[in-house]
Backbone as a chain_set.jsonl record, in Angstrom:
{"seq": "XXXXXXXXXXXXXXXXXXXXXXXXXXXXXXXXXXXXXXXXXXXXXXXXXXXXXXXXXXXXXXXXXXXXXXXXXXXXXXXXXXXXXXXXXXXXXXXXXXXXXXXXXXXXXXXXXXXXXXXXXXXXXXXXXXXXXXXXXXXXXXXXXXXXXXXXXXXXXXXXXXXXXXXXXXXXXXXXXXXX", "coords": {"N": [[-155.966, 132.81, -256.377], [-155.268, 135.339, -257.956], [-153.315, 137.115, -261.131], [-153.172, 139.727, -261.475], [-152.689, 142.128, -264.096], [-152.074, 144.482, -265.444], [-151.273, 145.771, -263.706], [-148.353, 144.947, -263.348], [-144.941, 145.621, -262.553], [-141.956, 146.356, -264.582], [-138.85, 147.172, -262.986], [-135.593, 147.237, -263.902], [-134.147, 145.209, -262.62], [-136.02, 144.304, -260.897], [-139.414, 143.222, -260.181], [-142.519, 144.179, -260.147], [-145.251, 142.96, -258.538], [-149.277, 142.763, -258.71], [-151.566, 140.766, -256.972], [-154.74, 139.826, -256.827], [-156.694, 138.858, -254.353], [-159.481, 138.014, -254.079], [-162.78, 139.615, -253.487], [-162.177, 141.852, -251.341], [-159.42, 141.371, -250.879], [-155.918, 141.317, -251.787], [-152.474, 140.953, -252.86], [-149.198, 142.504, -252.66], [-146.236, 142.182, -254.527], [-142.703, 142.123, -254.462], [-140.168, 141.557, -256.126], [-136.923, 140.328, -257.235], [-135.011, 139.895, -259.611], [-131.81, 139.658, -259.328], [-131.298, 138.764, -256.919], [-133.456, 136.412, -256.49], [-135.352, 136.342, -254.383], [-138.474, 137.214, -252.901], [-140.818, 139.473, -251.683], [-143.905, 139.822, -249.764], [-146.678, 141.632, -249.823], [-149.968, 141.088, -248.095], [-152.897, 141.543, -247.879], [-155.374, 139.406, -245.519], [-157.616, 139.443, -244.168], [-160.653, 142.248, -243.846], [-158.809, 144.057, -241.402], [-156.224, 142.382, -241.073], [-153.194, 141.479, -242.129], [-150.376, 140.427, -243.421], [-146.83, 139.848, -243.869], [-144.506, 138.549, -246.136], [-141.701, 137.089, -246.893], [-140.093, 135.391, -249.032], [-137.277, 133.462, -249.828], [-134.648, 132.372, -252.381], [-134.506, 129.436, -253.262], [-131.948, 128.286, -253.491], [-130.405, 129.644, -251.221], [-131.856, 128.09, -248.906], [-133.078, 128.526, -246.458], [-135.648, 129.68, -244.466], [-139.1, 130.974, -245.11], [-139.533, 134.165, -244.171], [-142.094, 135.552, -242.072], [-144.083, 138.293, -241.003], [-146.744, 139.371, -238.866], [-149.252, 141.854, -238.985], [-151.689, 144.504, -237.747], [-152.823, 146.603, -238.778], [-152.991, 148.361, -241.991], [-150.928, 150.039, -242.362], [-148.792, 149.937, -240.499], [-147.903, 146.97, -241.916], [-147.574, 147.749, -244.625], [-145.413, 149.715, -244.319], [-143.651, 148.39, -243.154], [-143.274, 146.309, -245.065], [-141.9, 147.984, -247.312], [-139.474, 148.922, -246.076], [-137.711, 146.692, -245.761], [-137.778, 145.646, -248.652], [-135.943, 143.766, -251.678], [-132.907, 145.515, -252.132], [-130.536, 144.976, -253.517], [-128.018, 145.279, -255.431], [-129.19, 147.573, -256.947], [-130.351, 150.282, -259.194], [-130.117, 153.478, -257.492], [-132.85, 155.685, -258.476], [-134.277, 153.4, -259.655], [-135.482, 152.022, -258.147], [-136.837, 153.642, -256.204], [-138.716, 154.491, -257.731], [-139.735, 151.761, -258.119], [-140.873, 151.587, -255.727], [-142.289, 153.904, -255.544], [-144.401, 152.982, -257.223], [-145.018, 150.62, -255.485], [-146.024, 152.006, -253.744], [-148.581, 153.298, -255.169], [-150.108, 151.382, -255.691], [-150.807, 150.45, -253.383], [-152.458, 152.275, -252.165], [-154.597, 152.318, -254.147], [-155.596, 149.766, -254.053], [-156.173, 149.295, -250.986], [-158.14, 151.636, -251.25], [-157.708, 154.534, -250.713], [-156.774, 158.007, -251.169], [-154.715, 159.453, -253.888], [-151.685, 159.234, -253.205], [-149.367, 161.697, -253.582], [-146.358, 162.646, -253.278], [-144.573, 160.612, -251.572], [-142.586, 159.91, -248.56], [-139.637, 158.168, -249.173], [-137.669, 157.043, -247.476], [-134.27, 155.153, -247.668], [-133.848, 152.644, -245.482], [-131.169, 152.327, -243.298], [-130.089, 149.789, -242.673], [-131.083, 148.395, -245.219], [-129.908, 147.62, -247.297], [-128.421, 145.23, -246.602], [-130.02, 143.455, -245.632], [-129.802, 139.795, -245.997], [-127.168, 139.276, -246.014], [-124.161, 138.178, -244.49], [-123.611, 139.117, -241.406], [-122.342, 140.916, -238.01], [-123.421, 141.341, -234.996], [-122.932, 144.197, -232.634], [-121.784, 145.39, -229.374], [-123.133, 147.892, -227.743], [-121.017, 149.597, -227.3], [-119.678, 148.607, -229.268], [-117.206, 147.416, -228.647], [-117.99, 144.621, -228.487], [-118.471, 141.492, -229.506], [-121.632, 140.358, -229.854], [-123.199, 138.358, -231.725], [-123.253, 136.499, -234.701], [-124.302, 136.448, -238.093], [-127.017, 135.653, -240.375], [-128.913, 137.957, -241.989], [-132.43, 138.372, -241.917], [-134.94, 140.081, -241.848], [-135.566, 143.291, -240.837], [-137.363, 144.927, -238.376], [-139.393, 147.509, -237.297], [-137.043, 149.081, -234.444], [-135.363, 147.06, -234.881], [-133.571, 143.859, -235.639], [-133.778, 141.338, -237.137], [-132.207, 138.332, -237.045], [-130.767, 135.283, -238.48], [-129.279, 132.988, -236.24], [-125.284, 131.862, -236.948], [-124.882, 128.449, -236.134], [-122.651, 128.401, -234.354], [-122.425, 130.699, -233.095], [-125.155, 130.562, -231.354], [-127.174, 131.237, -228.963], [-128.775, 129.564, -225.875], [-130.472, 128.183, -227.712], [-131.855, 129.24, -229.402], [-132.599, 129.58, -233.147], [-133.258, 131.958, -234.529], [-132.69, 135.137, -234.199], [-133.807, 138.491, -232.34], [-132.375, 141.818, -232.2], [-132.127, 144.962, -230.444], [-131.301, 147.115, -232.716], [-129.575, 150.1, -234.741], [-127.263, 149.391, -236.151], [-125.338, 147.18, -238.214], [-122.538, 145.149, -238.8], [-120.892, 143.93, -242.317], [-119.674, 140.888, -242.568]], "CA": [[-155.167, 134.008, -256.514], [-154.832, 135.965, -259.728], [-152.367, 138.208, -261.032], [-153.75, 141.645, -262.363], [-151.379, 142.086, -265.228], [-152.252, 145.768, -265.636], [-150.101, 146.416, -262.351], [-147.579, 144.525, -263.359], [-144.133, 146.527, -263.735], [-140.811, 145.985, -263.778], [-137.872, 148.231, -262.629], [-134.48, 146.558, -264.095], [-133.814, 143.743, -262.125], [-137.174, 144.521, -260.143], [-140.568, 143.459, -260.586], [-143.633, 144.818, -258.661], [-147.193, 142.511, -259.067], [-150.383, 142.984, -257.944], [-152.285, 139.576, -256.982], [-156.11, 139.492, -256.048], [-157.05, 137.603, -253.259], [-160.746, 137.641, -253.875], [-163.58, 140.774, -253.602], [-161.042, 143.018, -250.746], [-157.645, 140.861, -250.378], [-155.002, 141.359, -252.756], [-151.127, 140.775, -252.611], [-148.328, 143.245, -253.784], [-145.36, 141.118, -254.317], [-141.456, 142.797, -255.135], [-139.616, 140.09, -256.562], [-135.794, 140.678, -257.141], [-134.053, 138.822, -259.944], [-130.933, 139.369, -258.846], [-131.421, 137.268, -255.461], [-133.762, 135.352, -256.185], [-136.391, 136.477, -253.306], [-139.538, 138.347, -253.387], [-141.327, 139.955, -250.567], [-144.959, 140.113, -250.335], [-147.788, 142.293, -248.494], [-151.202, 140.305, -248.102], [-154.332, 141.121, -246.868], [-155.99, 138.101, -245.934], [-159.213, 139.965, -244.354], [-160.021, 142.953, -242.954], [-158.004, 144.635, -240.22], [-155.177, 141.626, -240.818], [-152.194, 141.594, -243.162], [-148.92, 139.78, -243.506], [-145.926, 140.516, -244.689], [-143.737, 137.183, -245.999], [-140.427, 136.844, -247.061], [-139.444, 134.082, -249.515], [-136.231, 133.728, -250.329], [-134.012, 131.951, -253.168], [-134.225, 128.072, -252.88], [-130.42, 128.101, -253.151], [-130.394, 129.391, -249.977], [-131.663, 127.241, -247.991], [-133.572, 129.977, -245.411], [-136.719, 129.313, -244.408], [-139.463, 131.923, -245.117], [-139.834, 134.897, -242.371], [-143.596, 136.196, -242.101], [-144.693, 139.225, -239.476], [-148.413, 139.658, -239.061], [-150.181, 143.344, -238.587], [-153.413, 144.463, -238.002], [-152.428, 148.183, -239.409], [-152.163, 148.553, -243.279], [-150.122, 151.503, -242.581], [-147.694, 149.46, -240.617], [-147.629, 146.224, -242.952], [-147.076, 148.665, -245.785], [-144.102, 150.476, -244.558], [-142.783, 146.957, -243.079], [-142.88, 145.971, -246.772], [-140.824, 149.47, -247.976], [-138.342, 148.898, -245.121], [-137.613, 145.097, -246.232], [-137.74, 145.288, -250.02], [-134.686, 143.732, -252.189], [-132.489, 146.525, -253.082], [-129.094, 145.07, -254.16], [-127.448, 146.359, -257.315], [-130.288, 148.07, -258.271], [-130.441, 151.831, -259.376], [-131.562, 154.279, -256.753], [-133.874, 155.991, -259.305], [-135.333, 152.632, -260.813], [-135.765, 151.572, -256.331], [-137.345, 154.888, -255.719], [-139.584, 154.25, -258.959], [-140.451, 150.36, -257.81], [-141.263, 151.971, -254.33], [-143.506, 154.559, -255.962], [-145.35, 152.154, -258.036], [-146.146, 150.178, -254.402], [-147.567, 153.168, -253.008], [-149.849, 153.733, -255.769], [-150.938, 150.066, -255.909], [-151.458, 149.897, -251.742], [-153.398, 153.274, -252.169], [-155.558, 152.337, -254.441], [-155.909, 148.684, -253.36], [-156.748, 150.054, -249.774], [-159.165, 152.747, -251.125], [-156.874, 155.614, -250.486], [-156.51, 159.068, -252.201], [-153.483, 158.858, -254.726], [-149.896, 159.93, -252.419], [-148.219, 162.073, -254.789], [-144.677, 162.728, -253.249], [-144.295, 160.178, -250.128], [-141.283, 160.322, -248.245], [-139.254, 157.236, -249.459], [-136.268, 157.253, -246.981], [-133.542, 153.945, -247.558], [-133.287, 152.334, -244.019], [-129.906, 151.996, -243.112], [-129.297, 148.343, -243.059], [-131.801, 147.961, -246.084], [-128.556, 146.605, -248.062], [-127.807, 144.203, -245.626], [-130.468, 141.529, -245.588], [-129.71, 138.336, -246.686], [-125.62, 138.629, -246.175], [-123.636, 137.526, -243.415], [-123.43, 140.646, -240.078], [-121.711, 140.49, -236.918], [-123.984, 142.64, -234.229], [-121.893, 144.399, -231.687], [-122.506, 145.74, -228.19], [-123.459, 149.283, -228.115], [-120.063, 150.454, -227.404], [-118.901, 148.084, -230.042], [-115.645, 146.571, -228.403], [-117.597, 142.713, -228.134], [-119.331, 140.48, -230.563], [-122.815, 139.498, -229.326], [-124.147, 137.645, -232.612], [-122.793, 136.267, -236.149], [-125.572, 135.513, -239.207], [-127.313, 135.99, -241.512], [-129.755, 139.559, -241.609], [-133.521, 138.324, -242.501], [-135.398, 141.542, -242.143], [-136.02, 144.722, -240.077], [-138.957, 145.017, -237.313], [-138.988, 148.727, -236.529], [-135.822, 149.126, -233.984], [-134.869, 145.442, -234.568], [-132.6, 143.42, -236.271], [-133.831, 139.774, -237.035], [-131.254, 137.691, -237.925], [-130.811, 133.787, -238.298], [-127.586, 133.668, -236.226], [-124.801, 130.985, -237.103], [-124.465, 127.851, -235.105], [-121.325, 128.966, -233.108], [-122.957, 132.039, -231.856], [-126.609, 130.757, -230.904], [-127.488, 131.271, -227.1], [-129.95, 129.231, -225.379], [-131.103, 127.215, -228.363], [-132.438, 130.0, -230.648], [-131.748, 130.038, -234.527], [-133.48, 133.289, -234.753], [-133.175, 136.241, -232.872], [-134.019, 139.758, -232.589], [-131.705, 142.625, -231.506], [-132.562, 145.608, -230.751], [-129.802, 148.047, -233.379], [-129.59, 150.301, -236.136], [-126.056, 149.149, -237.298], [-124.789, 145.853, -238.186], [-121.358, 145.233, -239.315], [-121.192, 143.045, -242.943], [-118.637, 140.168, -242.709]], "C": [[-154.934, 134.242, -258.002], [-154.461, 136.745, -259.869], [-153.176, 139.049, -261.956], [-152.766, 142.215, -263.304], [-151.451, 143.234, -265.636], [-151.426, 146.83, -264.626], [-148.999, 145.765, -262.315], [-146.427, 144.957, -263.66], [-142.652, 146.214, -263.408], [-139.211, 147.233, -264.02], [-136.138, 147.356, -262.843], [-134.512, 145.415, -263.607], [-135.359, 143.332, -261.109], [-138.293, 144.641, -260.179], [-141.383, 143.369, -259.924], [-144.67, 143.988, -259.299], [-148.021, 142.673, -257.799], [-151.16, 141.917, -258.088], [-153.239, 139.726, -256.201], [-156.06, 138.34, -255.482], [-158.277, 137.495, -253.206], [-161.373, 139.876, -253.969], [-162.479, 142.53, -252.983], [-159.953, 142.652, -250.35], [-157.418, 140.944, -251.648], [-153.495, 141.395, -252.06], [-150.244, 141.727, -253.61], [-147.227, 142.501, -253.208], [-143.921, 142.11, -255.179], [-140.587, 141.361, -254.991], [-138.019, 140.702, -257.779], [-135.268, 139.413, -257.883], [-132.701, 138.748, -259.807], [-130.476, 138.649, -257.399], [-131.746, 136.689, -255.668], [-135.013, 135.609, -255.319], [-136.933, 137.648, -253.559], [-139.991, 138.48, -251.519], [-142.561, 140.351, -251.239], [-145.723, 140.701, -249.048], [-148.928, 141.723, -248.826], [-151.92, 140.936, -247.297], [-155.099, 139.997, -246.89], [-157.426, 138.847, -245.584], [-159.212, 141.812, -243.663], [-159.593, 143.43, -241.82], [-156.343, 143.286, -239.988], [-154.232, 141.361, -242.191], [-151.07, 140.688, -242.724], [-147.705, 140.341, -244.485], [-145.265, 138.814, -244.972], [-142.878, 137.517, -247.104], [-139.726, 135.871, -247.881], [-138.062, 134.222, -250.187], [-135.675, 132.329, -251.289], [-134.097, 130.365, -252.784], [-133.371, 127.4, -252.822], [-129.855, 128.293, -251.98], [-130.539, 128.795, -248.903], [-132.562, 127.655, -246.729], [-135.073, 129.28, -245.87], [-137.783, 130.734, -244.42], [-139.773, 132.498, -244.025], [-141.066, 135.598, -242.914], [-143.527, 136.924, -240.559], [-145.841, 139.243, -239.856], [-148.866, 141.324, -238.558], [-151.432, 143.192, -238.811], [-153.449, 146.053, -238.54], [-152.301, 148.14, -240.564], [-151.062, 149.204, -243.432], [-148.659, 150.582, -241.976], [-147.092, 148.007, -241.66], [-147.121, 146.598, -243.849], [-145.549, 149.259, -245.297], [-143.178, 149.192, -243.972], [-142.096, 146.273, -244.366], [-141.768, 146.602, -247.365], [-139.612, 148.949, -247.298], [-137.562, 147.642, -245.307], [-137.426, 144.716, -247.882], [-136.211, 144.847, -250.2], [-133.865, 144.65, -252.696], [-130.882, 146.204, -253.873], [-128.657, 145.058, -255.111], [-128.811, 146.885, -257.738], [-130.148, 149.866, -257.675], [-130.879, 152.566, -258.386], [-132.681, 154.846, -257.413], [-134.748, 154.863, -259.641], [-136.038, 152.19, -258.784], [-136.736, 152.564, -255.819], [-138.812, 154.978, -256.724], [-140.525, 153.048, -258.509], [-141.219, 151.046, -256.306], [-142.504, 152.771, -254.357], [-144.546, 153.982, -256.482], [-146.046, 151.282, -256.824], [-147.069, 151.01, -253.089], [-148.821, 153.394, -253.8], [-150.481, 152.508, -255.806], [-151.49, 149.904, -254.547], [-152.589, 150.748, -251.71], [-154.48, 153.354, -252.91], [-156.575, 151.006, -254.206], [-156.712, 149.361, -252.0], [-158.284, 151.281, -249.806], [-158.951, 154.103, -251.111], [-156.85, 156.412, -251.304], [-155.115, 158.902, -252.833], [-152.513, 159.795, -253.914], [-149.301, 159.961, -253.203], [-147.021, 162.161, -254.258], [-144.895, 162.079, -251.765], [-142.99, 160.035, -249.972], [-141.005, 158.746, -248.052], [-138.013, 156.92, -248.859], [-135.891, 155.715, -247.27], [-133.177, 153.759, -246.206], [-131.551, 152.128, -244.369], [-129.125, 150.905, -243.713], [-130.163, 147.896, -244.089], [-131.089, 147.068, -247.079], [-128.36, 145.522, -247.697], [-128.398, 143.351, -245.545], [-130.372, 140.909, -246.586], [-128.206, 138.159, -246.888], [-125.544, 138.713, -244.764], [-123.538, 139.041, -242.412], [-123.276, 139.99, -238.798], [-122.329, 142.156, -236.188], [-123.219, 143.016, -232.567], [-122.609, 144.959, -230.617], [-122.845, 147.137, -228.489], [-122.359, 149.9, -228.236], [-118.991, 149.749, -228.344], [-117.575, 147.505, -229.912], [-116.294, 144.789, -227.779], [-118.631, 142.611, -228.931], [-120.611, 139.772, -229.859], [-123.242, 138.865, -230.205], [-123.581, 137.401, -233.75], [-124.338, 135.844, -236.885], [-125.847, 136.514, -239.976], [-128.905, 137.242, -241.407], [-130.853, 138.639, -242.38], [-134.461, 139.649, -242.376], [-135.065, 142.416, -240.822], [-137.413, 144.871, -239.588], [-138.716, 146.146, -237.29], [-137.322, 148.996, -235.734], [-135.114, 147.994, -233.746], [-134.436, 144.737, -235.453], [-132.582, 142.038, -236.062], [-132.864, 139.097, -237.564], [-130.886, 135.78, -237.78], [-129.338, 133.754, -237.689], [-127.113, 131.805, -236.392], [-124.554, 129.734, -236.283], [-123.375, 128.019, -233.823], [-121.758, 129.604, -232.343], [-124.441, 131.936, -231.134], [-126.204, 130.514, -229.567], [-128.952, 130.854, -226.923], [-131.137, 128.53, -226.497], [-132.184, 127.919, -229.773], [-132.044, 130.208, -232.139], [-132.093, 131.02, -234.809], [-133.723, 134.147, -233.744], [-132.964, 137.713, -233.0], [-132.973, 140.829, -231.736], [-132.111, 144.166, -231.768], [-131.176, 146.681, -231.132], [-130.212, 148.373, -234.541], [-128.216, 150.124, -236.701], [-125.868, 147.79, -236.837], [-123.365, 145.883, -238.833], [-121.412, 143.927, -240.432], [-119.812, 142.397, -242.69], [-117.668, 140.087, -243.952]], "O": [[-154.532, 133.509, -258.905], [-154.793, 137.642, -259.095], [-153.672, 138.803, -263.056], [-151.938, 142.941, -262.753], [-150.664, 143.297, -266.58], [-151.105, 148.017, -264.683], [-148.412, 145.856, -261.237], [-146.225, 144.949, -264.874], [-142.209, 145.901, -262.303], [-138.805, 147.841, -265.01], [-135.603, 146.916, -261.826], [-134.981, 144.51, -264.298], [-135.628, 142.194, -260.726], [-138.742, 145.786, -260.217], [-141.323, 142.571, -258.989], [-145.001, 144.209, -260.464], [-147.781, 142.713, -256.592], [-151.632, 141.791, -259.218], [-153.029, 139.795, -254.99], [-155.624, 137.238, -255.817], [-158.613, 136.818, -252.233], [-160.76, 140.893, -254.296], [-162.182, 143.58, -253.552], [-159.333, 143.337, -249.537], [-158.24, 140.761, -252.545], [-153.333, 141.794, -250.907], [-150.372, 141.814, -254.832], [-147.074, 142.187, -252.028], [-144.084, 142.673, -256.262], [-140.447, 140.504, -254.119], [-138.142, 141.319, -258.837], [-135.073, 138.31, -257.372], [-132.234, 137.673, -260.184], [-129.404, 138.136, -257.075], [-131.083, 135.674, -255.457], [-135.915, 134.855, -255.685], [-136.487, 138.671, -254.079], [-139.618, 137.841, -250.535], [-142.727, 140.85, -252.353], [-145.578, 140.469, -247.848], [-149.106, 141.762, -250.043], [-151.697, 140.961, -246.086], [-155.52, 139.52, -247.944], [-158.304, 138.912, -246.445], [-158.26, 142.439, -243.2], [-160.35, 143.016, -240.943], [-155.593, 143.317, -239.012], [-154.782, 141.033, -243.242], [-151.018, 140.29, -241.56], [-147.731, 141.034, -245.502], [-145.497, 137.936, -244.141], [-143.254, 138.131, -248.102], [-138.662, 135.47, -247.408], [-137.842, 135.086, -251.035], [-136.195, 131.248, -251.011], [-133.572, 130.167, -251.689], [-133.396, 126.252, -252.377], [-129.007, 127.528, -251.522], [-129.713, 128.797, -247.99], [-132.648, 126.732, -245.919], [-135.496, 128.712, -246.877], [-137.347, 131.665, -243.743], [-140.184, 131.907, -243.026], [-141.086, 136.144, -244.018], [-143.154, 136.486, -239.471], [-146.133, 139.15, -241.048], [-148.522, 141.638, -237.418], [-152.121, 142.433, -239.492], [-154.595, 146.498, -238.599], [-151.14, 147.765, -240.73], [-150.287, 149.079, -244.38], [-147.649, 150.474, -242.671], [-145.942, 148.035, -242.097], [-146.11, 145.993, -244.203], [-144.606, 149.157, -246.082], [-142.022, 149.072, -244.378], [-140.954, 145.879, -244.606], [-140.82, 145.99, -247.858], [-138.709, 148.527, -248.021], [-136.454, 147.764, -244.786], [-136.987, 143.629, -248.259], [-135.325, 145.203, -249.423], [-133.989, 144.742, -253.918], [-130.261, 146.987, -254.591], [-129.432, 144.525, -255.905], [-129.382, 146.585, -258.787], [-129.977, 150.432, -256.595], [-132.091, 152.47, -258.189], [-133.731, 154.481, -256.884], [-135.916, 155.129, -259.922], [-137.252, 152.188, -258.577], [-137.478, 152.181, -254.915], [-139.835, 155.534, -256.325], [-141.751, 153.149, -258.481], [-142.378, 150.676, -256.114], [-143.486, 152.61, -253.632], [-145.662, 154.436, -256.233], [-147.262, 151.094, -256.85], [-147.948, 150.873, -252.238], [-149.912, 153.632, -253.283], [-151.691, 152.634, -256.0], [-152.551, 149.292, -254.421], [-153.664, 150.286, -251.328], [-155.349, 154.188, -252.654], [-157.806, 151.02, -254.166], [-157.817, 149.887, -252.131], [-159.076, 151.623, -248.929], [-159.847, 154.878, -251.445], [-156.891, 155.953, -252.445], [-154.342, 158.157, -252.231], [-152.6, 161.019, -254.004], [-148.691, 159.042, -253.749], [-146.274, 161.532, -255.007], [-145.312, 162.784, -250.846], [-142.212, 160.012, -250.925], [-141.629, 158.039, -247.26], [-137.154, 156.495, -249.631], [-136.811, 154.901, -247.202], [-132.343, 154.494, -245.677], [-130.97, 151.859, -245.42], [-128.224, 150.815, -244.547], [-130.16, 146.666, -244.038], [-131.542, 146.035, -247.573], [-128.076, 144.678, -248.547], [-127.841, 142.265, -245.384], [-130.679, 141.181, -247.746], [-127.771, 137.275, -247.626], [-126.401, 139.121, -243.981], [-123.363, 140.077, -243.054], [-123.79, 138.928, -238.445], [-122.067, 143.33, -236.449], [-123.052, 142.232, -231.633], [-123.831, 145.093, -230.686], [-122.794, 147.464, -229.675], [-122.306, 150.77, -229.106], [-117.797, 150.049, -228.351], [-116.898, 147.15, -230.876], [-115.677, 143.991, -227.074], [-119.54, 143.429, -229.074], [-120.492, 138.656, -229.352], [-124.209, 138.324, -229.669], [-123.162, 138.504, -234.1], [-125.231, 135.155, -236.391], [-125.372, 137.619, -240.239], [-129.805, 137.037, -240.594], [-130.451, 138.095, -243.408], [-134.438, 140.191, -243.481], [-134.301, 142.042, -239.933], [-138.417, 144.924, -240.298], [-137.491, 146.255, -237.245], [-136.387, 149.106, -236.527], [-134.4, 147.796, -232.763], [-135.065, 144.988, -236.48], [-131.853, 141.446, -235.266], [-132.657, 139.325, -238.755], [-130.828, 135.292, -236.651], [-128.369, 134.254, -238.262], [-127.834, 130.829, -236.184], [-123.728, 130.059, -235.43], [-123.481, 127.743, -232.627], [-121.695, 129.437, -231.125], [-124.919, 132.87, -230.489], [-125.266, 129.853, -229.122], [-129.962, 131.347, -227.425], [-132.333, 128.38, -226.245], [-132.883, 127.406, -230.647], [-131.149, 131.023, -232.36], [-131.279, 131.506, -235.594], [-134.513, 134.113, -232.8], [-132.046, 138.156, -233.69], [-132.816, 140.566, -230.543], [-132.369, 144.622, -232.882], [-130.301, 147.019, -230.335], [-130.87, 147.688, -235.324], [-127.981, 150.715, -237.755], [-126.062, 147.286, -235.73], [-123.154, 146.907, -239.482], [-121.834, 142.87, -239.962], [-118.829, 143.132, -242.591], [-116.697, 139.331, -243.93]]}, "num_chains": 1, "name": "protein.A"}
C-alpha cells in the first residue's frame, strides 16, 4: 500500500488520503485528529469494497468493518460515517467534496460537480455514549456506545447492564438516539 501524496489534503482537524492498493484498488481514508479515528473505503477487487472503522487506541473499541459489493453504496456508507466533531461545517462539506472527487476519479467516473452532501442526523453521535428508546419513547431498550450507521440502523456496542441474550453489538432499527 502506498500513499499518493498528491491527494493528500487536510481540512482543520481533518485529513483526507488516497492509498493505492495496486493497478485498480485504492483506499480513501478520513482521519480525524480530534478523536483519534479514521474511517476508510477499500476496494480490495472488483465488485467488492469495505468500509472499516478504526478507532483511537484509548478507546479500547474494536474496529467495525461492513462489506459491499456496490461502490455507490460503500461510498455513501463512508459520507454517512465520517468523523465530524468540532469541525467547521464549511471545512466538513469541503473534506466531503474532496472524497467525491477522489472516489470519482478513482472509480473512473465523470467529475460530480455539486453532489448533494446532506449531514445524517445522528452523524454527531458516533463514538459517545446513547440511550435508544422505544418508538413512542416512554422505555429504554439499549445504553452504549454509537459505532456507525447502516442505512435505517443504529449499530451500537451496548453497555454490559443493558446487553440481551449475550450480544455486545447490536443493531436497531432508528433515526434518533438520545446522547447521555
Amino acid at each position: 500500500m502506498s500513499l499518493i501524496e498528491a491527494s493528500t489534503k487536510e481540512f482543520g482537524n481533518i485529513t483526507v488520503f488516497l492509498h493505492s492498493l495496486g493497478s485498480f484498488c485504492y483506499r480513501i481514508e478520513w482521519y480525524s485528529k480530534m478523536t483519534g479515528a479514521s474511517i476508510s473505503l477499500a476496494r480490495i477487487k472488483k465488485g467488492k469494497y469495505i468500509v472499516i472503522r478504526k478507532w483511537a487506541a484509548i478507546r479500547g473499541l474494536t474496529d467495525v468493518s461492513t462489506e459491499f459489493d456496490r461502490a455507490n453504496q460503500a461510498f455513501i456508507h463512508l459520507l454517512n460515517n465520517v468523523d465530524v466533531v468540532k469541525g467547521k461545517d464549511d471545512l466538513i462539506v469541503a473534506a466531503k467534496q474532496h472524497c467525491v472527487n477522489l472516489f470519482a476519479k478513482s472509480e473512473g467516473l465523470k467529475p460530480i460537480s455539486k453532489p448533494s452532501l446532506p449531514k445524517p442526523r445522528l452523524q454527531g453521535a458516533i463514538g459517545k455514549q446513547v440511550v435508544v428508546k422505544s418508538r413512542l419513547g416512554n422505555s429504554q431498550i439499549a445504553q452504549g456506545m454509537l459505532l456507525q450507521l447502516i442505512g435505517n440502523q443504529a449499530e451500537i456496542q451496548v453497555n454490559p447492564e443493558h446487553i440481551e441474550a449475550g450480544q455486545l453489538r447490536q443493531k436497531f432499527y432508528t433515526k434518533q438516539v438520545f446522547i447521555c
